[in-house]
FIDOTOR-692108 format. One record per residue (C-alpha): residue number from 1; residue in one letter; x negated, y, z negated. Coordinates in Angstrom, 2 decimals. Layout:
// residues N
<pt><seq>NUM</seq><type>A</type><X>X</X><Y>Y</Y><Z>Z</Z></pt>
...
***
This chain:
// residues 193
<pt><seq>1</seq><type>X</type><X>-33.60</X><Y>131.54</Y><Z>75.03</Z></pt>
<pt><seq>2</seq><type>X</type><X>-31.37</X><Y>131.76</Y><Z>72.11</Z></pt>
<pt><seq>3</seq><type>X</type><X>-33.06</X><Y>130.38</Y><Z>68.77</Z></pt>
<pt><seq>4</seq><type>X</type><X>-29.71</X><Y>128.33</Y><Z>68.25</Z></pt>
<pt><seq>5</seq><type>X</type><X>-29.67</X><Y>126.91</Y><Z>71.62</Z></pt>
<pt><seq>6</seq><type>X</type><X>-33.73</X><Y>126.15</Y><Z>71.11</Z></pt>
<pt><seq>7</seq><type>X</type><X>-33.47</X><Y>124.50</Y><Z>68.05</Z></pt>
<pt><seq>8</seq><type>X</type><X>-30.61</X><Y>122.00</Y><Z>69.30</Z></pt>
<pt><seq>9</seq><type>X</type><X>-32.40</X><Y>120.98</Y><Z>71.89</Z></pt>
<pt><seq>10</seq><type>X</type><X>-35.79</X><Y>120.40</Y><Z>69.34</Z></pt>
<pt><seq>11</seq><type>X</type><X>-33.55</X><Y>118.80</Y><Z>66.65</Z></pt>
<pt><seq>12</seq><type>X</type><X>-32.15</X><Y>116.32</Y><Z>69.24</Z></pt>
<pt><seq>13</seq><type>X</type><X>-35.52</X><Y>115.62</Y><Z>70.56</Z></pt>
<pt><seq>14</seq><type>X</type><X>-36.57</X><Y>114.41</Y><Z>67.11</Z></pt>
<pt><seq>15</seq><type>X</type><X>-33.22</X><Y>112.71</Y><Z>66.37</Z></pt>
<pt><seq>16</seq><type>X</type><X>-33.47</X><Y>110.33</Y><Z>69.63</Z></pt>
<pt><seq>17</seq><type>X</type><X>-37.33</X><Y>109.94</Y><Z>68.51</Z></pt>
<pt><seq>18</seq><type>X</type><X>-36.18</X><Y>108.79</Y><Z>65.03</Z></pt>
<pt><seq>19</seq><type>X</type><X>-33.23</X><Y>106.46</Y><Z>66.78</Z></pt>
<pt><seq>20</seq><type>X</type><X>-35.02</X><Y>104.82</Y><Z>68.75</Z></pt>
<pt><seq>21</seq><type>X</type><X>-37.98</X><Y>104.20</Y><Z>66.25</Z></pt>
<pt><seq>22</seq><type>X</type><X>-40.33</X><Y>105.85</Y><Z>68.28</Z></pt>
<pt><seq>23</seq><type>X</type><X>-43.84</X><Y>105.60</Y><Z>66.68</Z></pt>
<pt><seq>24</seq><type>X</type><X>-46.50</X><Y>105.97</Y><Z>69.28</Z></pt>
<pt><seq>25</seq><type>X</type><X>-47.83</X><Y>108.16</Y><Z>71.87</Z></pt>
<pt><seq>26</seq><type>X</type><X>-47.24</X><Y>108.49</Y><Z>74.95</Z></pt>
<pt><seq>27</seq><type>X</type><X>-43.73</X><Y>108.44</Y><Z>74.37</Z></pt>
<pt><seq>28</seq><type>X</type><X>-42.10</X><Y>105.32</Y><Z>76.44</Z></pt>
<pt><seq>29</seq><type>X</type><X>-38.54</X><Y>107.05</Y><Z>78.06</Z></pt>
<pt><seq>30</seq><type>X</type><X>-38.04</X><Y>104.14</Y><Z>79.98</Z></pt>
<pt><seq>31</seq><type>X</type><X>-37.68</X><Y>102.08</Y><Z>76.20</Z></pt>
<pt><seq>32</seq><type>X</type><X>-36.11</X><Y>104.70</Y><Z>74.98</Z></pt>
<pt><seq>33</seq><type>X</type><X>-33.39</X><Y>104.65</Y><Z>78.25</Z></pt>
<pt><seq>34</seq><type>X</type><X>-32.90</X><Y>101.09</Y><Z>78.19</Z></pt>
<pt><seq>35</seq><type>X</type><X>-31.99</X><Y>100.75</Y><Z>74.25</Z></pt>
<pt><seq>36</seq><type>X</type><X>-29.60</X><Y>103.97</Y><Z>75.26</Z></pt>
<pt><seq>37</seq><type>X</type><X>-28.19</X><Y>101.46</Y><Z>77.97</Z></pt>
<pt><seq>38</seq><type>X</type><X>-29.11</X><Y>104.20</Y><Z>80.27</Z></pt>
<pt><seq>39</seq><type>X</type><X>-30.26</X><Y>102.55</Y><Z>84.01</Z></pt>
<pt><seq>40</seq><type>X</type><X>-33.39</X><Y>104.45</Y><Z>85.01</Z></pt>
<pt><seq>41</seq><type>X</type><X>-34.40</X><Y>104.04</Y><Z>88.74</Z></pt>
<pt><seq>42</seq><type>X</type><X>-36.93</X><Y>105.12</Y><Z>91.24</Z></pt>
<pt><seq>43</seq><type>X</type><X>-35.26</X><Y>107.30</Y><Z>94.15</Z></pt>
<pt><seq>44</seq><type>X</type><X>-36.91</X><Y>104.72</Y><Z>96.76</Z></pt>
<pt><seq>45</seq><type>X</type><X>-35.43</X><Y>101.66</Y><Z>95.36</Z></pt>
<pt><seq>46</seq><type>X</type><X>-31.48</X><Y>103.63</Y><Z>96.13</Z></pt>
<pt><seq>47</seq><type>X</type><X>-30.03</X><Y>102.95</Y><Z>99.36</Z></pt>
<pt><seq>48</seq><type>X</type><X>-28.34</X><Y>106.40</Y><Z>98.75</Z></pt>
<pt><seq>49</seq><type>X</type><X>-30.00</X><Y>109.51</Y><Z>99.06</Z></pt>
<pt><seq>50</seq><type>X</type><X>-29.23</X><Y>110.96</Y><Z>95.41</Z></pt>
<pt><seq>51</seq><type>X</type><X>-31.67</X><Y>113.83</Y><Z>95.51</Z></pt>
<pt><seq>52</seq><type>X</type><X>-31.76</X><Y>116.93</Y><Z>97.47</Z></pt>
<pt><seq>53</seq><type>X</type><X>-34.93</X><Y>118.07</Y><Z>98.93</Z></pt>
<pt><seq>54</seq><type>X</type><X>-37.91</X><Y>118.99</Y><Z>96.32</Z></pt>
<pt><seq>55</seq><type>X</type><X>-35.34</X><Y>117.71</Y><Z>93.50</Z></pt>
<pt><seq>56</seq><type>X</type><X>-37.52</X><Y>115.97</Y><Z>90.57</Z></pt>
<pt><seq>57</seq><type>X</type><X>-34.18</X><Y>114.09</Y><Z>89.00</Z></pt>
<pt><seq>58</seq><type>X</type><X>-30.87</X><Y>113.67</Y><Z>88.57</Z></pt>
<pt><seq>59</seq><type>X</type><X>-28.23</X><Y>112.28</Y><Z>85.54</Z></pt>
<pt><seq>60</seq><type>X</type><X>-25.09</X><Y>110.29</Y><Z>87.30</Z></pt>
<pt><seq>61</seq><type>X</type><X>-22.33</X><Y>108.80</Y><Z>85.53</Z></pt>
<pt><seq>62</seq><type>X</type><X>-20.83</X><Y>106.16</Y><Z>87.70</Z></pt>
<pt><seq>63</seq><type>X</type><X>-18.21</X><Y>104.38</Y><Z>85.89</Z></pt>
<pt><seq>64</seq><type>X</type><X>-18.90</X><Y>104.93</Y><Z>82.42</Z></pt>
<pt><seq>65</seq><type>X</type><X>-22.38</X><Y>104.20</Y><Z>83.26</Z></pt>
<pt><seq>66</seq><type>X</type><X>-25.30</X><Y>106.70</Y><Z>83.53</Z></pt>
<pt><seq>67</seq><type>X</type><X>-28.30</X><Y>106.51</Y><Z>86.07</Z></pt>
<pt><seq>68</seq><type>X</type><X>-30.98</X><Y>108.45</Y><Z>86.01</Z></pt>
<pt><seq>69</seq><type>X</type><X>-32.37</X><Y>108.53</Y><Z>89.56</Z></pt>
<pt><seq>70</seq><type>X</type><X>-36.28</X><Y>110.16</Y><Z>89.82</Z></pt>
<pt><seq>71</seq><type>X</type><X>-38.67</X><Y>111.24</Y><Z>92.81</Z></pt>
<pt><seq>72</seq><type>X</type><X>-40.87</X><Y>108.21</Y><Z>92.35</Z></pt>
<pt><seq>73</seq><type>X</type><X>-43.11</X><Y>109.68</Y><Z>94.90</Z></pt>
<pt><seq>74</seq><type>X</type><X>-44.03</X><Y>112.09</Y><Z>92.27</Z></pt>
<pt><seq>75</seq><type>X</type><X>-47.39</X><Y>111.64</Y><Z>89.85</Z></pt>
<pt><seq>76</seq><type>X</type><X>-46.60</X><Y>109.69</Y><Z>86.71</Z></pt>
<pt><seq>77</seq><type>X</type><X>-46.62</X><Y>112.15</Y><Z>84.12</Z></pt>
<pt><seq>78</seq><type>X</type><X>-44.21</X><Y>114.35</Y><Z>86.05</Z></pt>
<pt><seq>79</seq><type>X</type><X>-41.69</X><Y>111.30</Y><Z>86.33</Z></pt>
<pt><seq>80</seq><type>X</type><X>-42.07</X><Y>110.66</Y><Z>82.67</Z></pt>
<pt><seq>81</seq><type>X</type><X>-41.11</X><Y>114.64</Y><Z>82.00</Z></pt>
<pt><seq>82</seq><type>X</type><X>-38.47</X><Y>114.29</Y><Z>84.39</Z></pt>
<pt><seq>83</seq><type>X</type><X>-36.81</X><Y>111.51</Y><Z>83.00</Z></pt>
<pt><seq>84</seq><type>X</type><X>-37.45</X><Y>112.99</Y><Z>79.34</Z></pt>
<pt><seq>85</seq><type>X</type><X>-35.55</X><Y>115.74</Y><Z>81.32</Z></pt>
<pt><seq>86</seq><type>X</type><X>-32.43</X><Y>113.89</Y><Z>82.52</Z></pt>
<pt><seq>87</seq><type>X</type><X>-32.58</X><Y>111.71</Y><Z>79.11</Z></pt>
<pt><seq>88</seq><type>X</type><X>-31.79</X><Y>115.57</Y><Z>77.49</Z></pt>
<pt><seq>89</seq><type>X</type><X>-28.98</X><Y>116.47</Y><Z>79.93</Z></pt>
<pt><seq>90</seq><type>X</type><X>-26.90</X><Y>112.93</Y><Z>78.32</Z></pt>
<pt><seq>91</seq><type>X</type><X>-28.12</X><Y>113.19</Y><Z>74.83</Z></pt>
<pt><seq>92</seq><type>X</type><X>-27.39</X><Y>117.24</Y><Z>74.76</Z></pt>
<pt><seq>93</seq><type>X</type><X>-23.58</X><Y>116.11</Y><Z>76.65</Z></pt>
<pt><seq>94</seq><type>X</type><X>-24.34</X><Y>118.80</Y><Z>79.10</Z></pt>
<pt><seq>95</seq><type>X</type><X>-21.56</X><Y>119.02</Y><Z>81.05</Z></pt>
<pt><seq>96</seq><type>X</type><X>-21.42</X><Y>117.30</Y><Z>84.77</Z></pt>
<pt><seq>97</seq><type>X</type><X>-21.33</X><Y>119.73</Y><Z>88.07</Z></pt>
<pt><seq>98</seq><type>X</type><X>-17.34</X><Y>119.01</Y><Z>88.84</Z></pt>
<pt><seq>99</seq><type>X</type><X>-18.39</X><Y>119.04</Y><Z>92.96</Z></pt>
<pt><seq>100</seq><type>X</type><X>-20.10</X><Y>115.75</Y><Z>92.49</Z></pt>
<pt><seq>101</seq><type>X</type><X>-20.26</X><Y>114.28</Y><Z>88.80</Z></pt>
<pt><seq>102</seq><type>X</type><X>-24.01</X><Y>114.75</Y><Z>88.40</Z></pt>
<pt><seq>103</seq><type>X</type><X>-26.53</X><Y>116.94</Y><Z>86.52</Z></pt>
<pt><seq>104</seq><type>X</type><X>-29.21</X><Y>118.24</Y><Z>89.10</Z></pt>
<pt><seq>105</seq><type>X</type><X>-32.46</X><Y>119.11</Y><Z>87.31</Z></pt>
<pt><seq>106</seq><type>X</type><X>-34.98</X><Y>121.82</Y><Z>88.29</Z></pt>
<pt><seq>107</seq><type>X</type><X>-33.18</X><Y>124.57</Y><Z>90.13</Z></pt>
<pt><seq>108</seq><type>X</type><X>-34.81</X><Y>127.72</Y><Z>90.92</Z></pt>
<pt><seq>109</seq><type>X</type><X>-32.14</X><Y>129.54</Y><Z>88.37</Z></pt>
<pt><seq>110</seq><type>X</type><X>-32.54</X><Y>128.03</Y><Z>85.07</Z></pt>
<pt><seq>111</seq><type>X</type><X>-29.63</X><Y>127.57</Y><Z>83.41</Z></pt>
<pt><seq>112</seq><type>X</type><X>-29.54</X><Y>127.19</Y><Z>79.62</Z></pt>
<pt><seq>113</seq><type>X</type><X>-28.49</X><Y>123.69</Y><Z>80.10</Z></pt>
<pt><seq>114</seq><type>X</type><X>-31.72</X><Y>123.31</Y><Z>82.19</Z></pt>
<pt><seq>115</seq><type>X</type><X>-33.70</X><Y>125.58</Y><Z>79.61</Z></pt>
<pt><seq>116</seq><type>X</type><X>-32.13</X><Y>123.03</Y><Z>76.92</Z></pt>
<pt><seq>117</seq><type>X</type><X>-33.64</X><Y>119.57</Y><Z>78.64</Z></pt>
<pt><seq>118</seq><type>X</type><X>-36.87</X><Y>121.28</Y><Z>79.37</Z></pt>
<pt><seq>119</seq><type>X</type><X>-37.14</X><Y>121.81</Y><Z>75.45</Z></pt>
<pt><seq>120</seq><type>X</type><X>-35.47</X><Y>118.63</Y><Z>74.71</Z></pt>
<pt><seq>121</seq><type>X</type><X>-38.14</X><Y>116.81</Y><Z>77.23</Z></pt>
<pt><seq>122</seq><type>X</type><X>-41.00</X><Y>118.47</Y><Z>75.98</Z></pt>
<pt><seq>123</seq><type>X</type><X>-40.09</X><Y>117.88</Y><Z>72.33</Z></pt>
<pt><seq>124</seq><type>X</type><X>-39.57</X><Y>114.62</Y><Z>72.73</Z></pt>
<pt><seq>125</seq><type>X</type><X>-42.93</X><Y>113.96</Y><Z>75.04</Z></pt>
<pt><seq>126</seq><type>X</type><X>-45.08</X><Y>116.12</Y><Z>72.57</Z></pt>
<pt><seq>127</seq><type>X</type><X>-44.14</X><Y>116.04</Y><Z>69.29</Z></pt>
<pt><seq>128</seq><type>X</type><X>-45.14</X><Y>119.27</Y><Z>67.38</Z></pt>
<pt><seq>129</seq><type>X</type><X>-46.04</X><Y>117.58</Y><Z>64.27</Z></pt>
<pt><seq>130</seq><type>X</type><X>-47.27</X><Y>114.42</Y><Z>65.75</Z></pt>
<pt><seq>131</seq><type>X</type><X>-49.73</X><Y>116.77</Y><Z>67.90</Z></pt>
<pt><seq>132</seq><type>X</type><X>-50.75</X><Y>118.75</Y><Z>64.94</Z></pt>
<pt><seq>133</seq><type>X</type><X>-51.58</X><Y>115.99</Y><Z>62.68</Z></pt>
<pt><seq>134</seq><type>X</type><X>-53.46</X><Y>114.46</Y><Z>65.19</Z></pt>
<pt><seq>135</seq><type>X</type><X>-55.52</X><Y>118.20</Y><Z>65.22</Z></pt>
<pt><seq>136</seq><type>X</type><X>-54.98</X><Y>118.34</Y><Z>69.21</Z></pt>
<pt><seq>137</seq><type>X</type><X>-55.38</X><Y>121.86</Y><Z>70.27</Z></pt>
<pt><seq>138</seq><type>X</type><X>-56.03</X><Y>122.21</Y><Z>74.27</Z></pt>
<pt><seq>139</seq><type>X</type><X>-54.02</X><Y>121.43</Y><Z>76.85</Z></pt>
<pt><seq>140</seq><type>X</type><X>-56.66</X><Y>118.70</Y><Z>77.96</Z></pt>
<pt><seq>141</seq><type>X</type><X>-56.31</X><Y>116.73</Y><Z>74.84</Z></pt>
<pt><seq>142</seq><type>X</type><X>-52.26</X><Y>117.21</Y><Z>74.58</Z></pt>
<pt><seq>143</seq><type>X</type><X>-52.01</X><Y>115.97</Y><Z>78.46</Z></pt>
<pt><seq>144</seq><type>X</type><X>-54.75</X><Y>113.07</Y><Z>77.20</Z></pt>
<pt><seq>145</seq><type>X</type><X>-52.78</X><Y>111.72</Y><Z>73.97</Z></pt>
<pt><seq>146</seq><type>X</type><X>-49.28</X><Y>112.19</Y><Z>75.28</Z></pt>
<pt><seq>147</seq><type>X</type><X>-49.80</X><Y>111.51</Y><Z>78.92</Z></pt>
<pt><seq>148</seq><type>X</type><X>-48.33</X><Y>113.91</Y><Z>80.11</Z></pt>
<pt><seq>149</seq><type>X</type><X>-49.07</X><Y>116.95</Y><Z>83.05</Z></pt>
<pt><seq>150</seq><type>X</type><X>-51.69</X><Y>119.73</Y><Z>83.02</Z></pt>
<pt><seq>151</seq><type>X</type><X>-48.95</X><Y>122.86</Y><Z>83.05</Z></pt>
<pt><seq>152</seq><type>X</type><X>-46.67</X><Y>120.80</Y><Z>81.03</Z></pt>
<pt><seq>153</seq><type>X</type><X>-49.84</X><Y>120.76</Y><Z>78.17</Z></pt>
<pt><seq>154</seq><type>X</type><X>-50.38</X><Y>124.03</Y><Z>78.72</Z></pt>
<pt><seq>155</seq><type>X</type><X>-46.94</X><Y>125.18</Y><Z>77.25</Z></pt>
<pt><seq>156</seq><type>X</type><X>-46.63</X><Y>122.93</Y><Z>75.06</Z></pt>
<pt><seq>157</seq><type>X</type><X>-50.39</X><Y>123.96</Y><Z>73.67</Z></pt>
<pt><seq>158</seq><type>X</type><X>-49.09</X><Y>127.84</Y><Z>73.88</Z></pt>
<pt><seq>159</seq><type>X</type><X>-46.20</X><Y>126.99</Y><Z>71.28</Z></pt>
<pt><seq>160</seq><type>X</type><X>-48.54</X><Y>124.93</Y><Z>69.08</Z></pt>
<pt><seq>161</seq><type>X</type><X>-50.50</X><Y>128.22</Y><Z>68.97</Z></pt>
<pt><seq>162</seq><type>X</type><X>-47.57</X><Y>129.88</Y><Z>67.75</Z></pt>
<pt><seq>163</seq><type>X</type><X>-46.67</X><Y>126.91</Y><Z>65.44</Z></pt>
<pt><seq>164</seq><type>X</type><X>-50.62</X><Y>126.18</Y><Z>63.88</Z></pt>
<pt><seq>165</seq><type>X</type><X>-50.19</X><Y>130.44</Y><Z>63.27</Z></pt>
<pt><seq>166</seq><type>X</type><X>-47.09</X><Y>130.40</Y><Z>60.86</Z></pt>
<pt><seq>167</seq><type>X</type><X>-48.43</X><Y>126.70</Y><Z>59.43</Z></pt>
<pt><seq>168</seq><type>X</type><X>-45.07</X><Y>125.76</Y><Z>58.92</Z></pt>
<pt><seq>169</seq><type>X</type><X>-44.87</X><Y>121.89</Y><Z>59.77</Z></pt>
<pt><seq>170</seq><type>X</type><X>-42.90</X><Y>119.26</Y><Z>58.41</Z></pt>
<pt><seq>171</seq><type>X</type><X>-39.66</X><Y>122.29</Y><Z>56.84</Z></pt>
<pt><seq>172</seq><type>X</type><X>-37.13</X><Y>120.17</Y><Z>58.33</Z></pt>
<pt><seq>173</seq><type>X</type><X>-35.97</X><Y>116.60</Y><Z>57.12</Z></pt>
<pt><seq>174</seq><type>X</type><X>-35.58</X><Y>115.37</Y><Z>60.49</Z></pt>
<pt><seq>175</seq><type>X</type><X>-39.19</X><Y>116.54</Y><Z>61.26</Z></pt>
<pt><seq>176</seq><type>X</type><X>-40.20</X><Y>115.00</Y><Z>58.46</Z></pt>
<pt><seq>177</seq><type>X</type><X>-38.78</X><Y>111.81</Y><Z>59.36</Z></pt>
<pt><seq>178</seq><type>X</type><X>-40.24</X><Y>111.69</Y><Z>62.25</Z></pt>
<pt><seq>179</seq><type>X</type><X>-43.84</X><Y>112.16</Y><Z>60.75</Z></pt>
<pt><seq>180</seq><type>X</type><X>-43.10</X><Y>109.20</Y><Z>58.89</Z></pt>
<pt><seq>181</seq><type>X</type><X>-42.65</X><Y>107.05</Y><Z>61.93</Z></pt>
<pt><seq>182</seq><type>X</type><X>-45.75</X><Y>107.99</Y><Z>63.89</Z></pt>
<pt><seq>183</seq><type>X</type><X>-47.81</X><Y>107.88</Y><Z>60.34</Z></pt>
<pt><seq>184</seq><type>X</type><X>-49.30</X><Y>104.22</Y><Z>61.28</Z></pt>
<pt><seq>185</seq><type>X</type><X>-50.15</X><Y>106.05</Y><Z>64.74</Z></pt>
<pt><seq>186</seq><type>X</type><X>-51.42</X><Y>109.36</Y><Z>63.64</Z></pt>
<pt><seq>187</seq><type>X</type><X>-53.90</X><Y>107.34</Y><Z>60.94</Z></pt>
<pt><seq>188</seq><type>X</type><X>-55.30</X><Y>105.01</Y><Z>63.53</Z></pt>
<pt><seq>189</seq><type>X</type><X>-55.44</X><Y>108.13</Y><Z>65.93</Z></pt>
<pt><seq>190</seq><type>X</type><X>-57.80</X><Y>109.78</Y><Z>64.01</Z></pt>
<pt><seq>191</seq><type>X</type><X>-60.27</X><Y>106.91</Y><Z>63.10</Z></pt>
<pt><seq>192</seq><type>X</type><X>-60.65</X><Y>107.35</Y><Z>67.37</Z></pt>
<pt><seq>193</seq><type>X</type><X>-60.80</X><Y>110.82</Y><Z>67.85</Z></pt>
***
């Protein structure tokens, strides 16, 4: 992916986290949805079929309003990621498939738009700096703390490699800021791990 794209989809991760006073792990999307005015709801409560077969999530703006519709039959920590997903599709202003007005998430091409919500949900689920104040290392204790899947740890712990090697946390001001708001967190974190 191209660094430019990557780090637009990072900064925006922090920059909803800082909105929406985020200050906790795991992450709530469905707080952070509602304060966007953004209606979140479970594919089995729709008396439309919305998804396509073995689609996680979709973004639909219905007048003026956006939806995200999820595969509720899905575990928990893969509807969080794909609503942290779809949340990245409307804060990124991706632009809408014409066909049908809606952002389908998790084809088998990735797109850069889908490359972009993957970062922006996995940014936003695992903070870099939250997760490397708290000292988390292994998938198994990034899944733990921010509740979120196995594989989806596993990357995440594969960039915080990368990350703990150049030791450069906490450059950018929006970074930064978002340390501040998870301070209270990370301190009473670490009295428990």
């Amino acid at each position: 992916m191209i660094y430019g794209k990557y780090k637009n989809a990072r900064n925006a991760a922090w920059q909803c986290l800082i909105d929406y006073n985020v200050n906790k792990l795991p992450v709530s999307v469905l707080s952070i949805a509602k304060s966007a005015g953004i209606k979140v709801v479970k594919s089995s409560k729709t008396n439309i079929n919305y998804l396509m077969p073995k689609e996680s999530g979709i973004s639909v703006l219905i007048n003026k309003q956006w939806y995200i519709v999820y595969n509720d039959n899905s575990n928990i920590q893969r509807c969080r990621f794909t609503v942290a997903h779809e949340l990245g599709h409307i804060f990124l202003g991706h632009e809408l498939e014409k066909r049908n007005r809606r952002m389908q998430t998790f084809k088998k091409s990735e797109s850069f738009a889908e490359q972009e919500a993957n970062i922006f949900a996995s940014r936003l689920l695992a903070p870099a700096c939250v997760i490397w104040a708290l000292g988390l290392k292994t998938p198994n204790e990034i899944a733990s703390v921010c509740n979120i899947s196995h594989s989806a740890a596993e990357f995440r712990s594969e960039r915080m490699r990368t990350l703990y090697k150049r030791n450069r946390f906490l450059t950018s001001s929006l970074e930064r800021k978002v340390y501040r708001n998870f301070k209270m967190f990370i301190q009473s974190q670490k009295k428990i791990l």
